[in-house]
C-alpha positions in Angstrom: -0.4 9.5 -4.1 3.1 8.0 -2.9 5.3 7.6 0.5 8.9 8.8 1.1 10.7 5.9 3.0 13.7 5.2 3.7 14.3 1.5 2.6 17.2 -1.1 2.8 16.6 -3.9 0.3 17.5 -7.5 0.5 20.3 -6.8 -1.5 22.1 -5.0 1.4 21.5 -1.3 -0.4 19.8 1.7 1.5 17.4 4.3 -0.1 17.1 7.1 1.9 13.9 8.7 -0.2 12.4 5.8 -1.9 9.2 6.6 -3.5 6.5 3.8 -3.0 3.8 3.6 -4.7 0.6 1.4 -4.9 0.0 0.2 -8.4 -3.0 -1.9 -7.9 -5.8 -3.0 -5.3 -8.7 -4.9 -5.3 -11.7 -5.7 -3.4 -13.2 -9.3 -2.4 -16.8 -9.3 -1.0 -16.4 -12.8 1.1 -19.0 -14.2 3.5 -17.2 -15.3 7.3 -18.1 -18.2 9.1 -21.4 -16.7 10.7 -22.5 -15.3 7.3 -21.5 -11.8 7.6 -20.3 -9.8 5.1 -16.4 -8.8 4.7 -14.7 -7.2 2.3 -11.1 -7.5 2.1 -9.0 -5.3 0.0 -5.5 -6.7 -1.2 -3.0 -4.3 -3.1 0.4 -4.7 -4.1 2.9 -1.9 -5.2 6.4 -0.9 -5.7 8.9 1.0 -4.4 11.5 3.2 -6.7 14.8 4.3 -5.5 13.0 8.0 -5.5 10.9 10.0 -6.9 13.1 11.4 -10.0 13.8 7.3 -10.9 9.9 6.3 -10.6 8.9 9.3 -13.3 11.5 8.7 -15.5 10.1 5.0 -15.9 13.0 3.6 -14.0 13.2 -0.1 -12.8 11.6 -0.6 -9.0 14.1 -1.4 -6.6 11.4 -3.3 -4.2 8.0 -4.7 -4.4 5.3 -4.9 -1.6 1.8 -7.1 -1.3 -0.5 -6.1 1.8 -4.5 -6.9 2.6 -6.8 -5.9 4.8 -10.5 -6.3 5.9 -12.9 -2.9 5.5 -15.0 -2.3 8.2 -18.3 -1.2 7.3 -21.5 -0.8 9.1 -24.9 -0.7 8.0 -25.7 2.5 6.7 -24.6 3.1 2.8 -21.0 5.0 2.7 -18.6 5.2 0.4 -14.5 5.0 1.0 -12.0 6.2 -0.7 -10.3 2.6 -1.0 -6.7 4.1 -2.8 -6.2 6.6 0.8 -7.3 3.7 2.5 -4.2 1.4 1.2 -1.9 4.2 1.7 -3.3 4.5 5.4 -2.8 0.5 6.2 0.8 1.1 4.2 1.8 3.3 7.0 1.3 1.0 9.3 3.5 -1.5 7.6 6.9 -2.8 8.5 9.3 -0.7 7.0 6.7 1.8 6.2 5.4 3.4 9.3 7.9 6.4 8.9 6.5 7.1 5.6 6.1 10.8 4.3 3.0 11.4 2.3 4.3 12.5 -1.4 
């Protein structure tokens, strides 16, 4: 799994197909303030200038760090926690025109 984006660094260059990809996520079971139950998943990636650079074992060109609470209800269920950091990527500054790779 990977995004397409188009990325301009903080060191002024542009990427027009960078290749991002999440190399880690975790999940935190936490109690909130009422005593419910939240998990939040955290994740962190990279970004390579594109996709030829990244499978060569090229230096990334940006790094990202994102979390987000998981919603779940009562009844048992699994998730597919990797789609679902990709999913909350898109939706990401910088990110939200990202092209599943």
């Amino acid at each position: 799994m990977a995004l397409t984006v188009s990325m301009d660094t903080g060191i002024g260059m542009t990427f027009e197909s960078g290749h991002a990809v999440i190399k880690d996520f975790q999940m935190e079971k936490r109690l909130d303030a009422s005593g419910n139950k939240v998990f939040v998943i955290s994740y962190k990636g990279r970004v390579f200038m594109n996709e030829a650079m990244y499978n060569a074992g090229k230096a990334a060109v940006a790094g990202f760090n994102y979390a987000f609470n998981l919603v779940v209800g009562e009844d048992a269920n699994q998730h597919n926690l990797l789609k679902l950091c990709y999913l909350n990527l898109k939706t990401q500054d910088g990110f939200t025109d990202g092209v599943d790779a």
